[in-house]
C-alpha positions in Angstrom: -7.8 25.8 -0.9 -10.5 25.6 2.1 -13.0 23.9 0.2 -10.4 21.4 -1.3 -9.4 20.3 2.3 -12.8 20.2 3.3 -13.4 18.3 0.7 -10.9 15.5 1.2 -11.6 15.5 4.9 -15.6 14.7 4.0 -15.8 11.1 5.2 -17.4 9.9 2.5 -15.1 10.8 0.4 -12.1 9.7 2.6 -14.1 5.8 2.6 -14.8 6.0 -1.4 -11.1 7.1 -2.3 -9.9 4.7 0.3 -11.8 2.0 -0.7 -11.0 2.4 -4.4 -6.8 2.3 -3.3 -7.4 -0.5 -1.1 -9.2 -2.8 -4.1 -6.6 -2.1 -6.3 -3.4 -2.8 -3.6 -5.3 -6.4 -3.0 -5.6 -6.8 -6.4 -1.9 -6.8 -6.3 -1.5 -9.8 -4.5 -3.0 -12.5 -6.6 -1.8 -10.2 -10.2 1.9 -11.0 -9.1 1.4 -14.4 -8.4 0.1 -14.7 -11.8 3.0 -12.7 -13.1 5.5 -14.7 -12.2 4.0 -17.6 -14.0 3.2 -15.6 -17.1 6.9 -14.3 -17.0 8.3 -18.0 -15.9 9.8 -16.4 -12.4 10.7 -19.2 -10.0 10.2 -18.0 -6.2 14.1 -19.2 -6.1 15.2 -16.4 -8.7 15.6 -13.5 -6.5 17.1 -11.7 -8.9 14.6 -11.7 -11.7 11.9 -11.1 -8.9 13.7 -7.3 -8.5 14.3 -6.8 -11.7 10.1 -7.4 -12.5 9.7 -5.2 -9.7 12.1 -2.5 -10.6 10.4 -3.0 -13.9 6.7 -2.1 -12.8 7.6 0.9 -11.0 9.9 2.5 -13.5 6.2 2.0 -15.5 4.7 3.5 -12.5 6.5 6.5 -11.9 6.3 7.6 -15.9 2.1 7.1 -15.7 2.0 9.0 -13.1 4.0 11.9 -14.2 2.5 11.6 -17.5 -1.1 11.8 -16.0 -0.6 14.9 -14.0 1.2 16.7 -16.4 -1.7 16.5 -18.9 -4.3 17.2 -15.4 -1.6 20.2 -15.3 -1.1 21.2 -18.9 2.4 20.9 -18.8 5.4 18.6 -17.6 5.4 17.9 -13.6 8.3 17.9 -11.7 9.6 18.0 -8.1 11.1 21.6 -6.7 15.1 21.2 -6.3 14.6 21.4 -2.1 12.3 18.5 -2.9 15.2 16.1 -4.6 15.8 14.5 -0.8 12.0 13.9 -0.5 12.1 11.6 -3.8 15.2 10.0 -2.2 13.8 9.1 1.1 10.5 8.3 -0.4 11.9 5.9 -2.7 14.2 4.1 0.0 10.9 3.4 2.3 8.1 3.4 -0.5 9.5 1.2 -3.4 13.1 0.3 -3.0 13.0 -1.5 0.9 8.9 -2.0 1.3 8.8 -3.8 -2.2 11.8 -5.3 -2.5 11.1 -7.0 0.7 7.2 -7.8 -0.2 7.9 -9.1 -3.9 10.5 -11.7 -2.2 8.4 -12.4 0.3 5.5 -13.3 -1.8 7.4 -15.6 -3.7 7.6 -17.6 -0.6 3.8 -17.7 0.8 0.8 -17.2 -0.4 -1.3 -14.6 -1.4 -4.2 -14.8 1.4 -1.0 -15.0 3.8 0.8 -12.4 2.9 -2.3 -10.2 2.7 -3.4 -11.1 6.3 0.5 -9.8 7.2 0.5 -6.6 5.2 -2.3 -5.5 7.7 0.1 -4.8 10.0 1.0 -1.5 8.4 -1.8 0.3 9.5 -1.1 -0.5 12.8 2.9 0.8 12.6 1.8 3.3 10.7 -0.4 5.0 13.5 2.2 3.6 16.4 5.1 6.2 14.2 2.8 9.0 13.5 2.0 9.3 17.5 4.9 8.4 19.0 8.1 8.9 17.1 7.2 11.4 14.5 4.2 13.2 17.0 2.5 14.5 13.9 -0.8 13.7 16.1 -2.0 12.8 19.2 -2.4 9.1 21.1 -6.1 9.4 21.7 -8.0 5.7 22.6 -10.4 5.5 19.8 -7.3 5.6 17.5 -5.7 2.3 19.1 -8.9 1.0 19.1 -9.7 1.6 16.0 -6.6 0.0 14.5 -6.5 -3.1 17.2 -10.3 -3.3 15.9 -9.3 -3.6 11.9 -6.0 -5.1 12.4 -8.0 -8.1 14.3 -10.5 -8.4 11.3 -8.2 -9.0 9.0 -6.5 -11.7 11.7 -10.0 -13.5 12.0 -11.0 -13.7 8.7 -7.8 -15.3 7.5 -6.6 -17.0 10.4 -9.7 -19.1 9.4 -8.4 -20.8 6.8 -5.0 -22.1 7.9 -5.8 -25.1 9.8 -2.0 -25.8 10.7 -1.9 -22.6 12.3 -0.2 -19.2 11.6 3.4 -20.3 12.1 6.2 -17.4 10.5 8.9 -18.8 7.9 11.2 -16.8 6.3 8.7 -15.1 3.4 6.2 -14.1 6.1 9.2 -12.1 8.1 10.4 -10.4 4.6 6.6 -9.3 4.2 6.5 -7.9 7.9 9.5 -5.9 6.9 7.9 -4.5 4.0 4.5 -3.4 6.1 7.1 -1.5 8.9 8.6 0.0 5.8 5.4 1.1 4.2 4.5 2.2 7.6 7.4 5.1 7.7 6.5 6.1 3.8 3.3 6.7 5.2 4.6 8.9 7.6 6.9 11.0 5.5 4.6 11.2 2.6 2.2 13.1 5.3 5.1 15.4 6.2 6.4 16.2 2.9 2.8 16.9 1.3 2.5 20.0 3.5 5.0 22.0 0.9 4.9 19.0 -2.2 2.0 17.4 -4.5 1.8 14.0 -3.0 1.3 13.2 -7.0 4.4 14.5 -8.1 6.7 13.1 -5.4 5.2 9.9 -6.1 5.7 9.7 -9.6 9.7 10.4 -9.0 10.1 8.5 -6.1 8.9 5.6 -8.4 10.9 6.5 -11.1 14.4 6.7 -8.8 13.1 3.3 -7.0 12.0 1.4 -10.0 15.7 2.1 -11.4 17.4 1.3 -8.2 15.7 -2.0 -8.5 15.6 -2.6 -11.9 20.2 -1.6 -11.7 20.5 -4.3 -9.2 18.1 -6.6 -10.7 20.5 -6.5 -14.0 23.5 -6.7 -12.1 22.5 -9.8 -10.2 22.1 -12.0 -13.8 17.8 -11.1 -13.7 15.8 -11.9 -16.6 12.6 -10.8 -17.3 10.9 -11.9 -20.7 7.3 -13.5 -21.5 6.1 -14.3 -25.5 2.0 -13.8 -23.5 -0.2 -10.8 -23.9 -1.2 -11.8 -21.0 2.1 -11.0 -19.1 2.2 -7.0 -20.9 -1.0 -6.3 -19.5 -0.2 -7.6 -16.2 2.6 -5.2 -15.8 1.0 -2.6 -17.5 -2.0 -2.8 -14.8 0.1 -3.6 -11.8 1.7 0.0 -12.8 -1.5 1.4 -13.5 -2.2 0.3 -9.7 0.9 2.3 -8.5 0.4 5.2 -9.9 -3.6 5.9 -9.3 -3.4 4.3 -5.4 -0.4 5.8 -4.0 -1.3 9.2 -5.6 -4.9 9.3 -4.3 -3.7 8.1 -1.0 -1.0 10.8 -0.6 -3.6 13.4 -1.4 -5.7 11.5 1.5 -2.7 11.7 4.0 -2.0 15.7 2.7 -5.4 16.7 4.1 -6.1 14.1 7.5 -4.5 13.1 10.0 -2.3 9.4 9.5 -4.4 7.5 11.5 -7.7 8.5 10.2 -6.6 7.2 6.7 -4.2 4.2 7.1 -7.5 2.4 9.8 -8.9 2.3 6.4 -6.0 0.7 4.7 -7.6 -2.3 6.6 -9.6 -2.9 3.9 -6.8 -4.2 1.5 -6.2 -7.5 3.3 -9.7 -8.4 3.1 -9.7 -7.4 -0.7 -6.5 -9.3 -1.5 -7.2 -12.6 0.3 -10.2 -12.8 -1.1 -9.3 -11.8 -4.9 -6.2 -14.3 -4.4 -8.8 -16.6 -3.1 -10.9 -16.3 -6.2 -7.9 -15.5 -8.6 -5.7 -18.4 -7.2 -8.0 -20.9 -5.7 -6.4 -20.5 -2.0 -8.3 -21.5 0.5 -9.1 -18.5 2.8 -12.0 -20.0 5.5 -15.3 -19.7 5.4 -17.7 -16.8 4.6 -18.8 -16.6 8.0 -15.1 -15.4 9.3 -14.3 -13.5 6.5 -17.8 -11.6 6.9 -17.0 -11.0 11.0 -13.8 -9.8 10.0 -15.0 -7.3 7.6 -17.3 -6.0 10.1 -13.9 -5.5 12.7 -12.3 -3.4 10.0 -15.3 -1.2 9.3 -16.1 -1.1 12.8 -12.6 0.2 13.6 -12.7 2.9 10.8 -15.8 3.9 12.1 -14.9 4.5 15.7 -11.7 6.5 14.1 -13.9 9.0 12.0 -16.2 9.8 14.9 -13.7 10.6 16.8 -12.1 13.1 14.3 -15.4 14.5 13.8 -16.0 15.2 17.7 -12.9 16.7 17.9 -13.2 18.8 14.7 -16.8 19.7 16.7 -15.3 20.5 19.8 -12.1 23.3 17.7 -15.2 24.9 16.0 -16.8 26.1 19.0 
């Protein structure tokens, strides 16, 4: 169990598994777009947006169960004191963070609302230390997070010439960061007892239907005669169930802060895969390249503080 944790807490290992879960949640940004064209989803169909949702999940939750029962040799399930983990997990990390985000997408664009799911790193931290207290307020920590949040700010702030004005989209996808934020939060609590891999598959499951029911009730239609659109839901589950498992196991073994600074890196991967995906203009190289630099720099300065400290309890 020692060398596990010490394992996880290796910082190269925190960056690579980090940085794999932050590719594929940017790659998210541009795939949906695309999925609503291949599924013929107008941003104005709100219903069929949560029903395509609901739909991915419900995808999500099975591959992951699936996946760690074969790791495990044998079907994975949650403990019965764990049933109100799944519950609370699915209200903040599918139902209310993407029903908010996949409505909200429909109304911006994809560098925008990558620049604006940023955010979450920076709630996430504010909850841990000073609502939940799971860890200290230490400077390098708000630094850290200031320092990555305002990367991702620079480098797509670049390309919107009129300005970064809010309309309705943007304030639904601010919503779904706060919400995100919180999952984050209880996901760290809950893996103490729980595998972070087996509450996520559930809480997918329960969200995805949740979703999926009111998608259905509200006259949604989902249907597509393309490849194409099978393969995009089949990887946009794919991207559920690998990233939010490796990032739970992430948040079991360090503190919040010390893995959602890294989140930073998502931003900068979707805005730039919606850029090359999508064609939207996101700036120049020049910004986006600063900007990278802020959200490394601020996941260093994170990390070497965690070190020092770890230092300092070892003597």
């Amino acid at each position: 169990m020692k060398k596990t944790s010490e394992k996880f807490q290796n910082v190269f290992v925190v960056w690579l598994i980090a940085t794999v879960c932050c590719f594929l949640w940017g790659s998210a940004f541009p795939i949906i777009k695309i999925g609503y064209n291949l599924f013929n989803i107008d941003s104005s169909d709100t219903a069929s947006i949560i029903l395509f949702a609901g739909i991915r999940f419900i995808l999500a939750g099975v591959l992951t169960i699936i996946i760690f029962s074969f790791a495990n040799k044998k079907l994975v399930k949650p403990k019965k004191t764990s049933l109100g983990k799944v519950c609370v997990l699915a209200m903040f990390q599918t139902i209310l963070q993407y029903l908010f985000f996949y409505i909200g997408l429909a109304h911006t664009t994809g560098v925008k609302s990558s620049i604006i799911d940023g955010t979450s790193t920076f709630f996430a931290i504010l909850i841990s230390v000073f609502i939940f207290k799971q860890e200290k307020f230490t400077f390098a920590k708000i630094l850290g997070s200031l320092l990555g949040f305002s990367g991702v700010v620079l480098a797509g702030l670049s390309g919107n010439r009129g300005g970064f004005s809010f309309q309705i989209g943007d304030v639904l996808l601010l919503i779904s960061a706060l919400s995100y934020a919180c999952s984050s939060v209880f996901m760290k609590r809950y893996s103490n007892d729980d595998n972070p891999a087996v509450l996520s598959g559930y809480q997918f499951v329960l969200g995805g239907a949740v979703m999926t029911v009111v998608g259905l009730l509200m006259g949604g239609k989902v249907s597509t005669n393309e490849i194409k659109g099978v393969l995009v839901l089949l990887y946009l589950g794919f991207i559920s169930a690998i990233a939010y498992s490796l990032w739970g196991v992430l948040l079991k073994y360090n503190d919040v802060s010390r893995v959602t600074v890294c989140g930073s890196m998502t931003p900068i991967f979707g805005f730039t895969l919606s850029y090359i995906l999508l064609g939207e203009d996101n700036g120049k190289m020049l910004y986006k390249l600063v900007g990278l630099l802020c959200v490394v720099g601020g996941m260093i300065i994170v990390n070497l503080k965690f070190n020092k400290n770890k230092k300092e309890k070892s003597l």
